[in-house]
N, C-alpha and C positions, 0 to 999 in steps of 0.2 A: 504493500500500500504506500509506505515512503515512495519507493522509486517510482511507482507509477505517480504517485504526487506529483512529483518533483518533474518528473515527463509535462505533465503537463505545467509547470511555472508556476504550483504553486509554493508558498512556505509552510514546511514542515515542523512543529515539534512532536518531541520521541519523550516519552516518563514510562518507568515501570518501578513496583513496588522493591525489585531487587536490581539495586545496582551490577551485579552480576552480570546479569542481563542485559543492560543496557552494552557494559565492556562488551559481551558474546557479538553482541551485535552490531558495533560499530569497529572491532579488530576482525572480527572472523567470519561473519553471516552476511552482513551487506558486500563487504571485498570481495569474498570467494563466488557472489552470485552475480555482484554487478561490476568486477574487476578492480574498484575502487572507493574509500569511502566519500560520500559528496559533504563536504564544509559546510555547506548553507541549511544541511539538517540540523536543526535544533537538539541537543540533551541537554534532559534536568532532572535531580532526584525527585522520585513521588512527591516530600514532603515540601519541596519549592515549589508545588501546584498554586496551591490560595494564593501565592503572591504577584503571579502571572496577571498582569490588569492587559488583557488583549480579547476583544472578539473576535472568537472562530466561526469561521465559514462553517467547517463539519469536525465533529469530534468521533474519531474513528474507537471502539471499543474489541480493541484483538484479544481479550483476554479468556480464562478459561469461563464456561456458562454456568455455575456458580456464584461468581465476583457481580456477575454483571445488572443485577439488580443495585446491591449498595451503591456501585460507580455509578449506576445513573443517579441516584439520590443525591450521592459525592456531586455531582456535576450540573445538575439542577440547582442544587445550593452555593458553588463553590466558583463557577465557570460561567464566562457570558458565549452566547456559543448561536448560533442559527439552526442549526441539524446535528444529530446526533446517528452513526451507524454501529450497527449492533451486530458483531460477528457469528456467524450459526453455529450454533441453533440458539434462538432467541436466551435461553435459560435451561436449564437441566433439568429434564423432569422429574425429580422427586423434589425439586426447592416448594419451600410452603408458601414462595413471594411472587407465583406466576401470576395471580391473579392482581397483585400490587403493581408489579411491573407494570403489567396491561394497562391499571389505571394511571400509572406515569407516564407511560406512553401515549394515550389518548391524545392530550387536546396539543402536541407536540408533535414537530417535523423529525419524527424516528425512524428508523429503516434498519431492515433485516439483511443481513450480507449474502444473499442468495445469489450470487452474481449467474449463474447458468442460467436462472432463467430471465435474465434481460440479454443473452448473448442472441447475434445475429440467427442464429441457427435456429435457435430454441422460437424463438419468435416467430420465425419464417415457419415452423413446422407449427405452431399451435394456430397463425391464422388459417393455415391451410387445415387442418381439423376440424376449426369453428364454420365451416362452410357445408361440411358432413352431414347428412342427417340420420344416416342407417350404421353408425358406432356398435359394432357386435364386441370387441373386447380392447382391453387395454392392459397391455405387460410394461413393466419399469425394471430397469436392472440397473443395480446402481453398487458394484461390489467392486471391489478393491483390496488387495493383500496388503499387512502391514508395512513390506518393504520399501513402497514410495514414499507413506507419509512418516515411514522413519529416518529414511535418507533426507527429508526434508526439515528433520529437526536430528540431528546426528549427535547432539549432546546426548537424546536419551539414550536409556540402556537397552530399554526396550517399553514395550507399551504400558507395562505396569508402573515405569518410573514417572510418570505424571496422571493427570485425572482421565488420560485417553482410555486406560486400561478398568476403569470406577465407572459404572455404568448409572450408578446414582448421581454422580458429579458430572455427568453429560458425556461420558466416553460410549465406546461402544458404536457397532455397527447403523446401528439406529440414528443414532445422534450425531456421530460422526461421519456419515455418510447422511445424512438430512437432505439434503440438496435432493438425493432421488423422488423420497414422500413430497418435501415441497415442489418438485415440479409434476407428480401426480395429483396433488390440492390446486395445482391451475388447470390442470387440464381439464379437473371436474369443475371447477366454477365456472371458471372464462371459456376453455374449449368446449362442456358439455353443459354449460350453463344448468348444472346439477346441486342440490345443497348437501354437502358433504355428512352435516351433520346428523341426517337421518339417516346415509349408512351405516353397514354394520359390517366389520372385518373379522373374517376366521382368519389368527394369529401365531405365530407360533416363533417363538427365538428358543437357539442352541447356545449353552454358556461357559465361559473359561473361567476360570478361578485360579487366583495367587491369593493364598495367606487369607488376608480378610479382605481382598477384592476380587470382584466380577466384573464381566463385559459378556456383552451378547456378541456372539463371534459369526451368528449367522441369522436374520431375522426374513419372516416370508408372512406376506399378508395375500387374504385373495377374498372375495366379494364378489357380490352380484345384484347389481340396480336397476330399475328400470331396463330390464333384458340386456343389460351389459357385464359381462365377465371383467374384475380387476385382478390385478395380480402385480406385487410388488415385493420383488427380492433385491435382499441388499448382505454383502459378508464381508469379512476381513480377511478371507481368506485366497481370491481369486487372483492370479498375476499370470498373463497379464491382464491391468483392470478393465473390464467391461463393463460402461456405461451404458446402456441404450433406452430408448422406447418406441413398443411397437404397437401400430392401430390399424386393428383389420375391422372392414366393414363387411358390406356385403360384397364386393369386387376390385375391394382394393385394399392394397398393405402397405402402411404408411413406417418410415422408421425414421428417428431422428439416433444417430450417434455422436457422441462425444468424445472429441479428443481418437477421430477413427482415424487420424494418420498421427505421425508430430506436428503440433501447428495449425491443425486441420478439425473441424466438426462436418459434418454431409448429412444432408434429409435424402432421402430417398422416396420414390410413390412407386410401388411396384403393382401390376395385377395378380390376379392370384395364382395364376404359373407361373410367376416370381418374373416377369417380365418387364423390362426399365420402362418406367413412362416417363419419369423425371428424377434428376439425379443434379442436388445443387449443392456446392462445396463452399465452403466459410472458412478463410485462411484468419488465422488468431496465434498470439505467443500468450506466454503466461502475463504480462507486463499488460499487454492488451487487454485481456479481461477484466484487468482491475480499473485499467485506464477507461475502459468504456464506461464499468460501476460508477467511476467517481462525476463522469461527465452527465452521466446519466440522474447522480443525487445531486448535484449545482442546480441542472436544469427545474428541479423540483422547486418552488417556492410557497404552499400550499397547503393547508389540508386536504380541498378540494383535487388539488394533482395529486397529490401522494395515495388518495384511495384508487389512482387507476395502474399504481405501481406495484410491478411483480415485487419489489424490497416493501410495499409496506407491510407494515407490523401485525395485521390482523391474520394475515397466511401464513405468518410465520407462526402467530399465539394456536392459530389452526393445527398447522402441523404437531407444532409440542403437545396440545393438548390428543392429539391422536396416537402419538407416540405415550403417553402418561398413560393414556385407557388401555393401550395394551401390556404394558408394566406391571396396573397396578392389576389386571385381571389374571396374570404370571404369578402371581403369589401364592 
């Protein structure tokens, strides 16, 4: 998110609770990814926050989904600020403060960090859906082995050493692959103009265990609405990761892939002997997706714009709360 900032000219400040951290990240995490560190980002320890007299454009929230109720509280009190974005998944489903949050977030410019689904792809595949009107089913794969997202934080030891491997603390296949459910809760609002909340999902998560923590290492939901079959698989086990989703009708199969080359997302519309009707490719880097998010939350100035935003907060409190009912029915 810095360097996409910064791409685009804006100014940057960096705090986190552990100085640590901040060293990780301005000797070894930002050089090693972006060849050098840039001077004009700002560091400051956590507790030089309240002294800050500056209004922010966006106050970016990377922290684990836990933290992120207090910080907004912290930052509502503390911080003069226009927007606020909230990294996924909005909060951890077992916190007792989702429904606080929600009411923090209400009459505020908040947003959900679900960047996949404002990417050119994802877009371009859900207008083409909303045009549908014979939707016989809908598959989501959103699985992923721990090797990428441990190479991308290579301090850990492994997924136990932080909240990733704590499936109460927001880790876990569920939570940390979120991005599949939430762009399954657009598909059913905006693409099948459906209300999510009178479905009802057969559930089921598989679980690892260290010590005295757990994660869901493989979770599988499947449904059936209005004569439509759902099905949504997400693991930590899969490499290499396969993202996808697929929408078959009555004579046509629809798939959006992510990330189906390096660089690359593709929609595809096939007939149903798998024959190309349309095949449209989306060249993107990592830097780019963020760059897009961020141009995408400036644009925003509203409450009225932000309820037609895939980041606003109500898809995401959506999501969580869907991801908690199958949780708390695991017991």
């Amino acid at each position: 998110m810095a360097f996409a900032c910064r791409k685009l000219g804006l100014g940057v400040y960096i705090t986190d609770i552990n100085p640590d951290a901040l060293i990780r990240m301005k000797k070894k995490i930002y050089p090693k990814r972006y060849k050098k560190w840039d001077e004009k980002i700002n560091i400051f320890n956590f507790d030089e926050t309240i002294n800050i007299n500056i209004e922010f454009e966006l106050i970016i929230l990377g922290t684990p989904p836990e933290t992120h109720f207090d910080l907004c509280k912290f930052i509502k009190k503390n911080l003069k600020y226009k927007k606020i974005l909230i990294e996924k998944p909005i909060i951890n489903y077992s916190s007792k403060n989702i429904n606080h949050l929600k009411k923090l977030c209400k009459n505020d410019l908040v947003f959900c960090g679900y960047n996949h689904s404002i990417s050119p792809a994802f877009l371009y595949f859900i207008k083409k859906i909303s045009l549908e009107k014979k939707i016989k089913s809908v598959h989501v794969n959103w699985r992923e082995g721990w090797s990428g997202i441990l190479k991308a934080h290579y301090w850990l030891k492994n997924e136990f050493d932080s909240y990733l491997g704590d499936y109460k603390k927001g880790g876990g296949s569920l939570q940390e692959h979120s991005h599949g459910f939430h762009l399954l809760c657009i598909i059913i609002l905006k693409g099948l103009k459906l209300n999510i909340k009178k479905m009802k999902f057969n559930s089921f998560s598989m679980f690892k265990k260290f010590k005295n923590k757990k994660y869901d290492i493989l979770s599988f939901f499947t449904g059936y609405y209005k004569k439509i079959n759902f099905a949504y698989n997400t693991d930590l086990m899969t490499m290499p990761a396969k993202k996808n989703i697929k929408i078959y009708t009555n004579n046509k199969i629809y798939e959006f892939i992510c990330s189906y080359k390096n660089n690359l997302d593709i929609v595809t519309i096939k007939n149903l002997e798998n024959k190309l009707i349309i095949s449209k490719k989306f060249k993107k880097t990592r830097s780019s997706e963020f760059e897009n998010e961020i141009k995408h939350l400036l644009k925003i100035n509203s409450l009225k714009e932000i309820k037609k935003s895939n980041l606003n907060t109500t898809i995401a409190f959506i999501t969580i709360n869907q991801i908690k009912k199958h949780f708390d029915n695991e017991k």
